[in-house]
C-alpha positions as CSV (number, residue, x, y, z in Angstrom):
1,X,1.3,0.9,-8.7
2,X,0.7,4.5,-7.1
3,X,3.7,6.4,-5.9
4,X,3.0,9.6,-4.0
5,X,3.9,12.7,-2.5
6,X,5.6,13.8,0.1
7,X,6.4,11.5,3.1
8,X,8.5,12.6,6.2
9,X,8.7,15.6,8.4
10,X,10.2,15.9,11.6
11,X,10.6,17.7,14.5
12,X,12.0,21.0,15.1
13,X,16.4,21.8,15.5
14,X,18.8,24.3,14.5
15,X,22.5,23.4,12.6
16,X,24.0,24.4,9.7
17,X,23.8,22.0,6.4
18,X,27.7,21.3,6.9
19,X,30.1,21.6,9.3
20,X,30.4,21.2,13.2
21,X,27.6,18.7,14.8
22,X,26.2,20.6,17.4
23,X,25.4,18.8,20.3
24,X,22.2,18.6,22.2
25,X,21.2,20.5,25.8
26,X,22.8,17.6,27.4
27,X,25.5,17.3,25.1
28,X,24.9,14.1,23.4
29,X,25.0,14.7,19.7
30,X,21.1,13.8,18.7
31,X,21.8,10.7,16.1
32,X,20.1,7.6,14.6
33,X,22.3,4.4,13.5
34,X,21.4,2.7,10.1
35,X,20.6,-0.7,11.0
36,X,19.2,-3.8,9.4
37,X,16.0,-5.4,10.3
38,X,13.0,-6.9,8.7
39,X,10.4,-3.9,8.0
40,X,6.6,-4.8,7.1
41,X,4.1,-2.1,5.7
42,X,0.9,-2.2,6.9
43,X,-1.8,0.4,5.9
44,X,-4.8,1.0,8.3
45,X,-7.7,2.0,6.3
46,X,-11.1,2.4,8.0
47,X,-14.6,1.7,6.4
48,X,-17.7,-0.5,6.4
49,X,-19.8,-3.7,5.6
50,X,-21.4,-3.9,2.5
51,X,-23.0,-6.0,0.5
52,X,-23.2,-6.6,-3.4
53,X,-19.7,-4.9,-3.7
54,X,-18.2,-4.3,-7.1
55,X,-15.2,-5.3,-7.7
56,X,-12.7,-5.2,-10.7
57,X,-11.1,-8.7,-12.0
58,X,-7.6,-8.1,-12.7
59,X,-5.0,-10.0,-14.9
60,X,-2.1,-11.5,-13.6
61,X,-0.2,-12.3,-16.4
62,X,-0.2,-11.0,-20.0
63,X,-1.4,-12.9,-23.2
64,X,-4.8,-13.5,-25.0
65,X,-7.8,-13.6,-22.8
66,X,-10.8,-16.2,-23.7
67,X,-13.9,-15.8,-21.9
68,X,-15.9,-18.4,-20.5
69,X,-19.3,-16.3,-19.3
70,X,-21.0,-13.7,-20.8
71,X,-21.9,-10.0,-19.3
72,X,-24.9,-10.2,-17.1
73,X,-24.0,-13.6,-16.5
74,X,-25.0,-15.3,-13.0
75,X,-21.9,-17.2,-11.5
76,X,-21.2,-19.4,-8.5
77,X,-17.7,-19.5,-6.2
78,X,-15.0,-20.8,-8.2
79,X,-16.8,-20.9,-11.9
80,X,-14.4,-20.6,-14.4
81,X,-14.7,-16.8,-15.8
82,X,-11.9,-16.8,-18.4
83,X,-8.7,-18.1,-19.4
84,X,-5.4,-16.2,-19.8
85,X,-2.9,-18.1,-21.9
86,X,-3.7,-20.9,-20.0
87,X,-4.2,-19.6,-16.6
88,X,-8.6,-19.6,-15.2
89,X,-9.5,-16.3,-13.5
90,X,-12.5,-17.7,-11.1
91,X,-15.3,-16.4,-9.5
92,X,-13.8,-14.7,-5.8
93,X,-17.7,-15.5,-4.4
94,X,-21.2,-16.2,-5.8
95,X,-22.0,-13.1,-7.9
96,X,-23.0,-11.9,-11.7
97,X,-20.4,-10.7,-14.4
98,X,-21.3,-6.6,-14.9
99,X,-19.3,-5.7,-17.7
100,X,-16.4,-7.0,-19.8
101,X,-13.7,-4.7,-20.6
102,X,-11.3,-7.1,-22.1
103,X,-12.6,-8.9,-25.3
104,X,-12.0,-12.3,-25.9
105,X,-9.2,-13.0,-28.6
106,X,-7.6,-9.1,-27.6
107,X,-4.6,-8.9,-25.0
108,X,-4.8,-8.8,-21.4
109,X,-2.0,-7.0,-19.6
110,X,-0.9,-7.9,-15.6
111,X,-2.6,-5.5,-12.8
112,X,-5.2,-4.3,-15.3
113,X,-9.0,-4.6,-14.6
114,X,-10.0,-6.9,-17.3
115,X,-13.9,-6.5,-16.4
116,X,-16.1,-5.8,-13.2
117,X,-18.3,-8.4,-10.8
118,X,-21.0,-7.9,-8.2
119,X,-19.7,-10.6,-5.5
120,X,-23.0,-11.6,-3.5
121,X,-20.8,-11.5,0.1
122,X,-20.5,-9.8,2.5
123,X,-17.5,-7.4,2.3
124,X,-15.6,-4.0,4.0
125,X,-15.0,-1.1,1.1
126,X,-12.4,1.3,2.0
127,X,-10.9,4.0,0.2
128,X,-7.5,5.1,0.8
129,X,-6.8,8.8,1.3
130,X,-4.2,10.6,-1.0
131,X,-1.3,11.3,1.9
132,X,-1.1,7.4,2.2
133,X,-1.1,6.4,-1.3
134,X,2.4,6.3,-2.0
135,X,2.2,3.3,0.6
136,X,0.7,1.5,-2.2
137,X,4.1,-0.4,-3.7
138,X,2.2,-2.6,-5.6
139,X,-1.3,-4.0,-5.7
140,X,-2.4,-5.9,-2.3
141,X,-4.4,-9.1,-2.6
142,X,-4.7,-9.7,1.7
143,X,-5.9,-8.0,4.9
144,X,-6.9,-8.1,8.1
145,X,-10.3,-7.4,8.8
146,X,-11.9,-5.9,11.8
147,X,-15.7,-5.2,12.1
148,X,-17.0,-3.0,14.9
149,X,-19.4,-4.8,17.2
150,X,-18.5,-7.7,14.7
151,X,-16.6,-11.4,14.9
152,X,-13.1,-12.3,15.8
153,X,-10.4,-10.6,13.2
154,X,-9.3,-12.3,10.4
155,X,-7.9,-12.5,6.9
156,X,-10.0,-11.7,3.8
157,X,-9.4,-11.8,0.2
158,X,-8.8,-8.2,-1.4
159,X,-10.0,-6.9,-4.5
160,X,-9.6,-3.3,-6.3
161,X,-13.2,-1.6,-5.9
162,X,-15.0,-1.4,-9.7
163,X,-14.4,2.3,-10.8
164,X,-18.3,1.9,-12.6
165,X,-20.1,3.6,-10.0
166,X,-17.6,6.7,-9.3
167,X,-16.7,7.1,-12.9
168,X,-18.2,10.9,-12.7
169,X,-17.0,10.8,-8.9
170,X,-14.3,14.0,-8.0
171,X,-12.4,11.3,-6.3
172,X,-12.2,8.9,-8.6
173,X,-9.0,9.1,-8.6
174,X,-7.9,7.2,-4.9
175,X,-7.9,3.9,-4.6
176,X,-10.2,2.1,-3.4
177,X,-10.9,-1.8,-2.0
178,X,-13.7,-4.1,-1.1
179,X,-12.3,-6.9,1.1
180,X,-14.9,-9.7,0.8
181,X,-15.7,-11.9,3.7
182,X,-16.4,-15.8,3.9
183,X,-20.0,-16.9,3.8
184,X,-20.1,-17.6,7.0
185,X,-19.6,-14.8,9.0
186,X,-22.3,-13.6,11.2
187,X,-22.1,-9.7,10.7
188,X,-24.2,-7.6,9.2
189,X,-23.7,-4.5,6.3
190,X,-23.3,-0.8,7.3
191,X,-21.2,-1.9,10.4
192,X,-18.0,0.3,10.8
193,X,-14.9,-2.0,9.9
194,X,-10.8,-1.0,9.5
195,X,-9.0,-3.3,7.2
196,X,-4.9,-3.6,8.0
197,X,-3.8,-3.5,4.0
198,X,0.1,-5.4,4.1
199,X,1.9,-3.6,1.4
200,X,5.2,-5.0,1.0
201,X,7.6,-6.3,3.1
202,X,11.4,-6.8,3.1
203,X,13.7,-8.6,4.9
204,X,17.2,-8.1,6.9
205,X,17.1,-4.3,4.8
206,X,19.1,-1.1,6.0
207,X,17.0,0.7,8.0
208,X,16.5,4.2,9.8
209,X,13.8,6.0,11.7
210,X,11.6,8.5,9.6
211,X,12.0,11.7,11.3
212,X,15.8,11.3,10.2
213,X,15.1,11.3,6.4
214,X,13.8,13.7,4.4
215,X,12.3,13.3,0.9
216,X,9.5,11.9,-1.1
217,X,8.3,8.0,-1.7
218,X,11.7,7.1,-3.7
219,X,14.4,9.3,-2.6
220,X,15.4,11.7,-0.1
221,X,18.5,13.0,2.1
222,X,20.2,12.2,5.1
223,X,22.9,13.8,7.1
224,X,26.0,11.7,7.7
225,X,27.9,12.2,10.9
226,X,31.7,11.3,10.3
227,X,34.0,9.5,12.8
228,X,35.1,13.9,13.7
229,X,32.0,15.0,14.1
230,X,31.4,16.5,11.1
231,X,28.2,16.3,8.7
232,X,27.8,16.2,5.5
233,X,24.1,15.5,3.4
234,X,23.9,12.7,1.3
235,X,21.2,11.5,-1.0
236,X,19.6,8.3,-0.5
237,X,17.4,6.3,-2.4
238,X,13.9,5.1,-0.4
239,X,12.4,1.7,-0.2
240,X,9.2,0.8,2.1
241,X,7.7,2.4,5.1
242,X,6.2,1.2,8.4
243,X,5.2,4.6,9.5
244,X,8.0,4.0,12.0
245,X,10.7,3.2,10.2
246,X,11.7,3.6,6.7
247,X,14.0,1.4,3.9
248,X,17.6,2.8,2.4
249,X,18.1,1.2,-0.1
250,X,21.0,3.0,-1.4
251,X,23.5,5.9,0.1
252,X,24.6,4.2,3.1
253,X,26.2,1.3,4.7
254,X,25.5,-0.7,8.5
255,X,26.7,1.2,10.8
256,X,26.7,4.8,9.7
257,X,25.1,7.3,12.2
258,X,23.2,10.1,11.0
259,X,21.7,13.2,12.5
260,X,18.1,12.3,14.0
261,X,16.5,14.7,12.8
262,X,16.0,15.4,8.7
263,X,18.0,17.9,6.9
264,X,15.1,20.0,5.2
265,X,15.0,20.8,9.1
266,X,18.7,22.2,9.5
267,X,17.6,25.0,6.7
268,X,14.7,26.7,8.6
């Protein structure tokens, strides 16, 4: 959905691009080990209660979209909004219908708002800010909620915020969310909340520690450490991020050891 900008730095060394390794002051060569591991993306986003959010309805599937309400329509949970080849988009919550942007008879298309809805729940809005949203591999439908002064944690249903109200808004450009909560929580609007958005997830993937790569959300460099100690950059191509570590999903094997710190760094 949105890939971004630039990713990893790192910390501070000195080496040539090629050649020798150096070693370190205690003479251990400073080096990372690609691994595999299961890796899970999870975006912190902080915000707050609200209530009447606007939300977009989005298509999952493509094909010719029949409407079952009209604009300005008042809706209970789980009515029966439209039908996509088949498929019933329902109401998320009790709410009204705002605005339809995909006629009836014309083609929706997957991950595209299709029209907007007030939900009449309570729910956390968050926007994410630009140097995270190339964590956004493709469009989240879960979190973990967390209301300040509020109840216990827990899972909520996530929904891309309507653009209606911040269509003249500078930043209408980031993303933002609405989380809606279940009925029956006891909490109130205005409270600060942070919602922990997962992303993506992959399992038993090639792994290495950020500060060793350097690149943007799709591909980068590494620097290889040969069985003689010498290096030699490679590209590699980028998969997802846990802030910790990051996916390779191409340019190297198990086992390969790499300088730990990225090469952008060995330049300066």
């Amino acid at each position: 959905m949105l890939l971004g900008i630039s990713l990893l730095t790192a910390c501070s060394a000195s080496v040539n691009a090629e050649g020798d390794v150096p070693a370190s002051g205690d003479g251990q060569i400073p080096r990372a080990q690609v691994s595999k591991q299961d890796i899970t993306s999870v975006l912190a986003v902080s915000g707050h209660t609200e209530t009447n959010s606007e939300i977009s309805l989005v298509a999952e599937k493509s094909g010719p979209i029949e409407w079952k309400v009209k604009e300005g329509q008042t809706v209970k949970d789980g009515a029966v909004l439209a039908e996509i080849d088949g498929d019933k988009i329902t109401s998320p919550s009790d709410g009204k219908v705002l605005s339809i942007a995909v006629p009836t008879g014309t083609t929706a298309h997957p991950n595209f708002p299709i029209g907007a809805f007030e939900a009449r729940t309570l729910g956390i809005k968050v926007q994410v800010p630009v140097e995270d949203a190339y964590r956004l591999y493709s469009t989240p439908t879960k979190a973990k909620a967390n209301i300040e002064s509020g109840p216990a944690a827990q899972t909520c249903d996530l929904f891309l915020a309507s653009q209606l109200e911040n269509a003249d808004s500078e930043e209408q450009g980031l993303p933002e969310f609405v989380c809606l909560l279940e009925p029956e929580v006891n909490t109130m609007p205005g409270l600060p909340a942070k919602l922990g958005i997962e992303t993506a997830s992959s399992a038993n993937t090639l792994t290495l520690p950020v500060e060793s790569v350097s690149g943007s959300a799709q591909s980068g460099q590494v620097t290889i450490i040969s069985d003689d100690n010498q290096l030699q950059k490679r590209d590699v191509k980028l998969g997802i991020s846990d802030g910790s570590m990051i996916e390779i999903i191409e340019g190297v094997k198990e086992g390969d050891s790499v300088m730990a710190v990225a090469p952008e760094i060995f330049d300066e």
